[in-house]
N, C-alpha and C positions, 0 to 999 in steps of 0.2 A: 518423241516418245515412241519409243517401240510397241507394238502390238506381236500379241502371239495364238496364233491359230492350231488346232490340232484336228487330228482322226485318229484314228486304230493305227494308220501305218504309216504316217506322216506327221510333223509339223512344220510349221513356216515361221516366221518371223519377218516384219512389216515394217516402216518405219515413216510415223506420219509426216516426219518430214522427205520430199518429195513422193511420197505414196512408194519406196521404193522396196522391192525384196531385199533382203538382207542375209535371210538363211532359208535352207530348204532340203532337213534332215527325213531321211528314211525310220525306220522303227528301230533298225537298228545304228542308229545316230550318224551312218555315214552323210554328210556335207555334199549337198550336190552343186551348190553354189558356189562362184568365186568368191574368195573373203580379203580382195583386194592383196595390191602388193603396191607400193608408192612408184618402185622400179619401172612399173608398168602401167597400172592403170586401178586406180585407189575405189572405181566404183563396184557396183554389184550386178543393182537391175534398174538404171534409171528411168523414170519416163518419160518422154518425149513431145512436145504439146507449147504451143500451137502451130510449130516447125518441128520436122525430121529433115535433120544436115544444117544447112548454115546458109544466111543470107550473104550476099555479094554483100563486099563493107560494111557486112552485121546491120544492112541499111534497107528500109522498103516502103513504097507509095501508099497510102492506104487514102481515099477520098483525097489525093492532092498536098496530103500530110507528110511528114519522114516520121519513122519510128524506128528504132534500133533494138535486135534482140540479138544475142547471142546463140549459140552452137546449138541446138537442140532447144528452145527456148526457155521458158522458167519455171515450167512444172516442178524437174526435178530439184531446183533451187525454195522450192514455196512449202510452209507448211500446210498438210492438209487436214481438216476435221473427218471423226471419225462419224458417218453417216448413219450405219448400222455396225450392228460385230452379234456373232452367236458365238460357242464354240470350235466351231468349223469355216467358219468366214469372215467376212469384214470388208466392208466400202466405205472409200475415203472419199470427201469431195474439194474439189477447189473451187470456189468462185470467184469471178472476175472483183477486182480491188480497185481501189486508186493506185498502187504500184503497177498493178499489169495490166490497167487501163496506158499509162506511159507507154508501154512496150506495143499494147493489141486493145485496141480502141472496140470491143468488144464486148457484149454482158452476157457470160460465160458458163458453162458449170463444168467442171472434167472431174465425173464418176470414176475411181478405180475399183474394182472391186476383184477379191480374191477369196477361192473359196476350195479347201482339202475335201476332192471324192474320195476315199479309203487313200490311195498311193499315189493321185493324180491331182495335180495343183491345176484349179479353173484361176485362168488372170480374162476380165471382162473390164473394157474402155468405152466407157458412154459421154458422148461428145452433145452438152443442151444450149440452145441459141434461147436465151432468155429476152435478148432484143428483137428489131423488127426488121433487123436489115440482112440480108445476106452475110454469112460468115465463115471468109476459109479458114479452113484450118490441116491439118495432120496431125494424128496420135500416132505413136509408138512405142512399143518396147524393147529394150536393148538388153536383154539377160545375161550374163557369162558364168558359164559350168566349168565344172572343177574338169581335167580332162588332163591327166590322170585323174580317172579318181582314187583309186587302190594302187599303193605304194608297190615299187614293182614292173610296173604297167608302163607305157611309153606311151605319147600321143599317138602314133605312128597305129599303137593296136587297134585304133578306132577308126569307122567306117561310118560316114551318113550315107545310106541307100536308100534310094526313092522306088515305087514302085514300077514305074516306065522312067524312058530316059529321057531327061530334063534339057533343054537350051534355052539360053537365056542369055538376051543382047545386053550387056551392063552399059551404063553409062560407065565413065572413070569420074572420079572423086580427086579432085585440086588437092592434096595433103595439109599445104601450107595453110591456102581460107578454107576448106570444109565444104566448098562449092560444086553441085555437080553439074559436070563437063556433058553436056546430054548428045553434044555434036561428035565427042570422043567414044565408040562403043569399044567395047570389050566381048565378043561369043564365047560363051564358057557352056561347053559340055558336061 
């Protein structure tokens, strides 16, 4: 089920399955979001929970156990309820199941919440340990914009500028498993 949020200068569109963005039009209806292409890459703005990247053989220890989860794990696979909604916002929750108990032996809750200031979309990720035991995890977001946005326009005319000058050691990222190589860096200016 889609959800739709608005303001004066924006609206969004949600989608409670995986809690994902979908759209994220200006007032005057320009699309700032990717609206997928199969060529490339069919998503939006998935989300990411209880892994960001991919485990070695989709495989992992947890108390002496195997658990197997996939690329990103199974947030953006899960339907979520909708916890609150006004006209301008909307938090979805996930709680831990017997399906993703399989995956992350966990008792879980993963808050998303999204909420239109006039022309500025808030996305808020709250991570609740409902059990007694220690519990890793990682959230993320993964959004892709339109870029062109305005027919015309070339990728090329676009610039992300930071306010001072940024370096940053990357690890490199395995293609084939989704594994990151942490011994392998990358310095990007």
């Amino acid at each position: 089920m889609r959800i739709t949020i608005k303001s004066s200068c924006a609206q969004a569109e949600i989608d409670t399955l995986g809690a994902q963005l979908m759209s994220l039009k200006g007032a005057d209806g320009l699309e700032y979001l990717w609206q997928g292409d199969p060529t490339y890459w069919t998503g939006r703005a998935p989300v990411l929970f209880p892994i960001v990247g991919a485990l070695r053989n989709q495989t992992t220890l947890i108390d002496g156990k195997e658990y197997h989860m996939r690329r990103h794990g199974f947030a953006k696979q899960s339907e979520f309820a909708v916890a609150e909604q006004t006209e301008n916002a909307v938090t979805f929750s996930l709680r831990a199941n017997e399906e993703t108990k399989k995956q992350y032996p966990f008792d879980f809750e993963l808050r998303v919440s999204f909420r239109l200031d006039g022309a500025t979309l808030l996305n808020e990720f709250a991570v609740l340990n409902h059990g007694d035991t220690i519990m890793p995890f990682a959230v993320g977001g993964h959004p892709a914009f339109n870029c062109p946005l305005v027919q015309g326009e070339d990728f090329t005319d676009y610039v992300v500028e930071f306010e001072q000058p940024e370096v940053a050691d990357c690890p490199a990222i395995n293609m084939e498993t989704g594994v990151i190589e942490v011994e392998n860096r990358t310095r990007v200016l």
